[in-house]
C-alpha positions in Angstrom: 199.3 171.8 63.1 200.0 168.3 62.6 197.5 165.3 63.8 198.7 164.1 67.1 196.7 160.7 66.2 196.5 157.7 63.8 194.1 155.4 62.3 194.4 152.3 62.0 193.4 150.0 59.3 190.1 148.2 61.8 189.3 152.6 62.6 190.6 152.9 66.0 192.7 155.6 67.0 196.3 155.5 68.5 197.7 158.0 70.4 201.7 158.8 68.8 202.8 161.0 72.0 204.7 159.6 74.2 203.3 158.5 77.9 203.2 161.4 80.5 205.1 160.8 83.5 203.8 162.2 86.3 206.3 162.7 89.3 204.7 162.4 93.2 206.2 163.2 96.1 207.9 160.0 98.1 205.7 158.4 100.6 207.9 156.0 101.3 210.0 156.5 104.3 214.1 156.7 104.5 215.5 153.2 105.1 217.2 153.1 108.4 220.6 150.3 108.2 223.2 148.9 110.5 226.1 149.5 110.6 228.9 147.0 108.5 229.7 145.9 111.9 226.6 145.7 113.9 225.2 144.0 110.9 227.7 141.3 111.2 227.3 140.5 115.1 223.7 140.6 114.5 223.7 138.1 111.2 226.5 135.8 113.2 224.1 135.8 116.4 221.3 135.1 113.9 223.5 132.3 112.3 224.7 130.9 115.9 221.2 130.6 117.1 219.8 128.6 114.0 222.9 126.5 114.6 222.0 125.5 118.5 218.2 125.3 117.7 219.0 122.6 114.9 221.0 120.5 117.5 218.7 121.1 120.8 216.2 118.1 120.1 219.4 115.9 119.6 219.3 114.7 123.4 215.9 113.9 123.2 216.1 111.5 121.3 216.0 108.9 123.1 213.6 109.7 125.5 211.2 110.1 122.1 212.2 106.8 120.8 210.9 105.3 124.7 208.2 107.9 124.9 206.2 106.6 121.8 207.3 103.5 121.1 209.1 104.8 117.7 211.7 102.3 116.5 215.2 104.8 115.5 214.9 104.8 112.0 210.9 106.0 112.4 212.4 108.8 115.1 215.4 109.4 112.2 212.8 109.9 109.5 210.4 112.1 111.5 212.9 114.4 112.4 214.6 114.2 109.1 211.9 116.2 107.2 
């Protein structure tokens, strides 16, 4: 029977099988997904909604600006970052 180990030159041994894979039953749950056309409406609504959010404040501005005394280009820069 052949040795199933080495030695090295500094005396250790090393292992020359291969690793053992050892297969476990999923835990993980099925992934549940849209449909290609649900998926859409929902990523478009997503998408429309970022789009009004981002312009919202824009009406306000002014009343900022008067508010707290902010000159426009302090007002531009705060809402700017």
């Amino acid at each position: 029977m052949p040795e199933r180990c080495m030695k090295q030159s500094s005396g250790n041994t090393v292992a020359t099988d291969p690793p053992r894979v050892y297969l476990l039953p999923s835990v993980v749950a099925l992934r549940r997904t849209l449909s290609p056309g649900i998926g859409y409406a929902v990523d478009a609504l997503v998408v429309g909604l970022g789009g009004f959010a981002s312009v919202t404040p824009s009406p306000l501005y002014r009343s900022y600006s008067v508010l707290w005394h902010f000159s426009p280009l302090t007002l531009t820069l705060i809402y700017a970052t």
